[in-house]
Backbone as a printed PyTorch tensor [residue, N CA C, xyz], in Angstrom:
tensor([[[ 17.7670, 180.7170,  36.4580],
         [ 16.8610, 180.3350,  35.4180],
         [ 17.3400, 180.9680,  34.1220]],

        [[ 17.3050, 180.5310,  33.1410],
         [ 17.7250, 180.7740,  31.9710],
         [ 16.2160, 180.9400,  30.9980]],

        [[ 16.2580, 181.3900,  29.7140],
         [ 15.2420, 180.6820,  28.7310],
         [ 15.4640, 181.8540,  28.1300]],

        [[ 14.4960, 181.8000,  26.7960],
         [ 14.3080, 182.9460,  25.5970],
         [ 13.3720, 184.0150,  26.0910]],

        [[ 13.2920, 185.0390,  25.1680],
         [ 11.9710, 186.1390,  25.8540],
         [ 12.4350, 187.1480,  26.8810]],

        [[ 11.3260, 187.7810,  27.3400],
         [ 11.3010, 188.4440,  28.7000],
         [ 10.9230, 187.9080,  29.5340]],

        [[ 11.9330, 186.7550,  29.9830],
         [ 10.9550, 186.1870,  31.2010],
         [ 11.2690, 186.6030,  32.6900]],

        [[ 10.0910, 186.6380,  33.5460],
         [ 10.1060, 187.0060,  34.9890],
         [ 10.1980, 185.6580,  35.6770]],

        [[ 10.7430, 186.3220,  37.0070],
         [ 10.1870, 184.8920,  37.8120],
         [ 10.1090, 185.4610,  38.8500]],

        [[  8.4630, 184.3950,  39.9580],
         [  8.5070, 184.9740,  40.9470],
         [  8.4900, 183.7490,  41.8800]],

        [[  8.8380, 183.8730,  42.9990],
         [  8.7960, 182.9980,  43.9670],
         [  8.1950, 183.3380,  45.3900]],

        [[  7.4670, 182.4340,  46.1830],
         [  6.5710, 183.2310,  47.0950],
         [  6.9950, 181.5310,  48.1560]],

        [[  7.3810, 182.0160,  49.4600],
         [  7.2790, 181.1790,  50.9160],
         [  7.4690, 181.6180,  51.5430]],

        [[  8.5470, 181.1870,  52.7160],
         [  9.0380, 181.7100,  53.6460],
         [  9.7760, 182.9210,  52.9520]],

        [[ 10.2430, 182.7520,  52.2010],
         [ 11.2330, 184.0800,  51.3430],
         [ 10.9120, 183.9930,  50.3030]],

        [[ 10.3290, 185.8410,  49.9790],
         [  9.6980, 185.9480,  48.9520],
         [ 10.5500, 186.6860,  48.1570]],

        [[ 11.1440, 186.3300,  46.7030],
         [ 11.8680, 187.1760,  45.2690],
         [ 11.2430, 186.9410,  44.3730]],

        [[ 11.7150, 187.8280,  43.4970],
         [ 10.9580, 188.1410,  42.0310],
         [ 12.4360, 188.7400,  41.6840]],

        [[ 12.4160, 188.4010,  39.8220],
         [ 13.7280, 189.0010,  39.1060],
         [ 13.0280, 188.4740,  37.7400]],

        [[ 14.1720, 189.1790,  36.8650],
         [ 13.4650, 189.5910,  35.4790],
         [ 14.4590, 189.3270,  34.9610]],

        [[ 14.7220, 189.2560,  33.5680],
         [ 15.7830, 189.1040,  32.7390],
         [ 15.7410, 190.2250,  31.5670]],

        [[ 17.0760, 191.1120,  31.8410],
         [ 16.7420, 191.8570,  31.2050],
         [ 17.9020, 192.0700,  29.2180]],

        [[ 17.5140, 192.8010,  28.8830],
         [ 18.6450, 192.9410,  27.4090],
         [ 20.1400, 192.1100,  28.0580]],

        [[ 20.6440, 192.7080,  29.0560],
         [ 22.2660, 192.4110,  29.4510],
         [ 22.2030, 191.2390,  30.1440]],

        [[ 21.2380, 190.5550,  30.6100],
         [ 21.2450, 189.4010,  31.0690],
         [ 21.9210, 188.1520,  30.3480]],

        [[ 21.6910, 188.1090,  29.2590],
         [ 21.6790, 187.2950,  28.5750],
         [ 20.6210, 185.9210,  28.5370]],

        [[ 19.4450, 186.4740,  29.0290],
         [ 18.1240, 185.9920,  29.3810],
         [ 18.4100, 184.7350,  30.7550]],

        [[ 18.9670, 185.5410,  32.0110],
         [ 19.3420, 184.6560,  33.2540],
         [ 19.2250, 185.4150,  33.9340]],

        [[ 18.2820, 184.9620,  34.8110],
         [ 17.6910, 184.9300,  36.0870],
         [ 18.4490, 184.6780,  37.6260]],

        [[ 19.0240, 185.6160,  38.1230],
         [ 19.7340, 184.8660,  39.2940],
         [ 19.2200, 185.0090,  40.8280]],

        [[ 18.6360, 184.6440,  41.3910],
         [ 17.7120, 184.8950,  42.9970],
         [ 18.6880, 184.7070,  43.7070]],

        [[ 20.0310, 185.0100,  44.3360],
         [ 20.4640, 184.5610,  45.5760],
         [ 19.8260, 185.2130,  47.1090]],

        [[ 19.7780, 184.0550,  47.6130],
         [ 19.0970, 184.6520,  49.1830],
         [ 19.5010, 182.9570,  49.8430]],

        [[ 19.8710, 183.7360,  51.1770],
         [ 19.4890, 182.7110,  52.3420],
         [ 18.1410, 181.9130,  52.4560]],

        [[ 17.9360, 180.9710,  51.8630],
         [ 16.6770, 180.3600,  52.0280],
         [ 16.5330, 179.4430,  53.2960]],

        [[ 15.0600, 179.8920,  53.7780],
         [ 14.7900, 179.4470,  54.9620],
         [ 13.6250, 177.8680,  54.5190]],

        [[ 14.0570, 176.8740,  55.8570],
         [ 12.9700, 175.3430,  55.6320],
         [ 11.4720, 175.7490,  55.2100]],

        [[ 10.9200, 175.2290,  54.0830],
         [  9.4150, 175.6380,  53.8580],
         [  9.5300, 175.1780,  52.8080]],

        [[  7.6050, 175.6840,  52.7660],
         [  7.4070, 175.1760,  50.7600],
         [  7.3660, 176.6530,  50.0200]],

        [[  7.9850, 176.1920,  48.7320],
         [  7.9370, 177.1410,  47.9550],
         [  7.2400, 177.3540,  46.5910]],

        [[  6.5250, 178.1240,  46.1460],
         [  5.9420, 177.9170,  45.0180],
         [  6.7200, 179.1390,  44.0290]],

        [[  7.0220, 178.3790,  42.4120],
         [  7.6290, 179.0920,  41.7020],
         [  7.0720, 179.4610,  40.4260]],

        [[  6.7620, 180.4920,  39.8200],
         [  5.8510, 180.8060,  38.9290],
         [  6.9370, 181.6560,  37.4620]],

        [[  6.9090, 181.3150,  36.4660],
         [  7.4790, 181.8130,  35.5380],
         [  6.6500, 182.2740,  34.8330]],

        [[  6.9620, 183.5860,  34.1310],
         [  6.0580, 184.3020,  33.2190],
         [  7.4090, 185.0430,  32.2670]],

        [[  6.1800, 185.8770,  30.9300],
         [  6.8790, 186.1360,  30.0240],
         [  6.6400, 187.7060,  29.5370]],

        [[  7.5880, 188.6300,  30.0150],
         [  6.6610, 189.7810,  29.8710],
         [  5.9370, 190.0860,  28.4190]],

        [[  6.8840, 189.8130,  27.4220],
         [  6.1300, 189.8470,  26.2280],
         [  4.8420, 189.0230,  25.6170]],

        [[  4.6820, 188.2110,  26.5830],
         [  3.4270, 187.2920,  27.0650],
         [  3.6000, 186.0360,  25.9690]],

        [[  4.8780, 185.8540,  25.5090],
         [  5.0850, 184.9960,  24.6750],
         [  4.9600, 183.0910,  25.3950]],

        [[  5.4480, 182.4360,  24.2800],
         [  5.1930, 181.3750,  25.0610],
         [  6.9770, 180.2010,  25.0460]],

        [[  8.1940, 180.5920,  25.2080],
         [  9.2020, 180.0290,  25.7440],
         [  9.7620, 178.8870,  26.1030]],

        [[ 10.8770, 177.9790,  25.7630],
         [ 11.3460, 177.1170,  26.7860],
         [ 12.1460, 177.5920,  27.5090]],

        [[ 12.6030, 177.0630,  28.7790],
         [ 12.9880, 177.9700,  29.8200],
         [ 13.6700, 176.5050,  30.9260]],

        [[ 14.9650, 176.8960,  31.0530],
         [ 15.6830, 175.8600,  32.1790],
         [ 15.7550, 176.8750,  33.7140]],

        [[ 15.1130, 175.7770,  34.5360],
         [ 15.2590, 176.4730,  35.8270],
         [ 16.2810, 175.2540,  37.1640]],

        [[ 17.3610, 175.7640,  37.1940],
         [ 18.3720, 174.9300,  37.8860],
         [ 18.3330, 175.7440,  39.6770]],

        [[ 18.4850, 175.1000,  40.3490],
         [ 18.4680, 174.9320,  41.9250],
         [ 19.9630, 174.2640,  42.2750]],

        [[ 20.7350, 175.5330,  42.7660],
         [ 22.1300, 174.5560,  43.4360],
         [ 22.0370, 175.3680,  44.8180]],

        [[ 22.6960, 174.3190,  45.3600],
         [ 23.2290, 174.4890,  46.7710],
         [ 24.8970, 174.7420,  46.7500]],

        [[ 24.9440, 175.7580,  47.7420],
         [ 26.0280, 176.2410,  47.8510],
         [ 26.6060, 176.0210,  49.3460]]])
């Protein structure tokens, strides 16, 4: 996930992460994990509680 701000992201299913973007990030977000079959729900927030556009890309590897 990419975008402006402090943004978090959390994700909650079968496998649960959370990651932040920090100064050295260059505001990107990277979750790698073995993901297991299920539903997933994905929630973006902004720590500075600002309000952001924000690209969130899903690849398979």
């Amino acid at each position: 996930m990419q975008g402006q701000g402090q943004i978090t992201l959390w994700i909650t299913g079968p496998v649960n992460r959370c990651g932040m973007a920090d100064g050295s990030s260059g505001g990107t977000i990277e979750v790698p994990a073995v993901w297991q079959p299920g539903t997933y729900s994905v929630f973006v927030g902004d720590r500075s509680q600002g309000s952001f556009p924000y690209t969130l890309s899903i690849n398979q590897e």
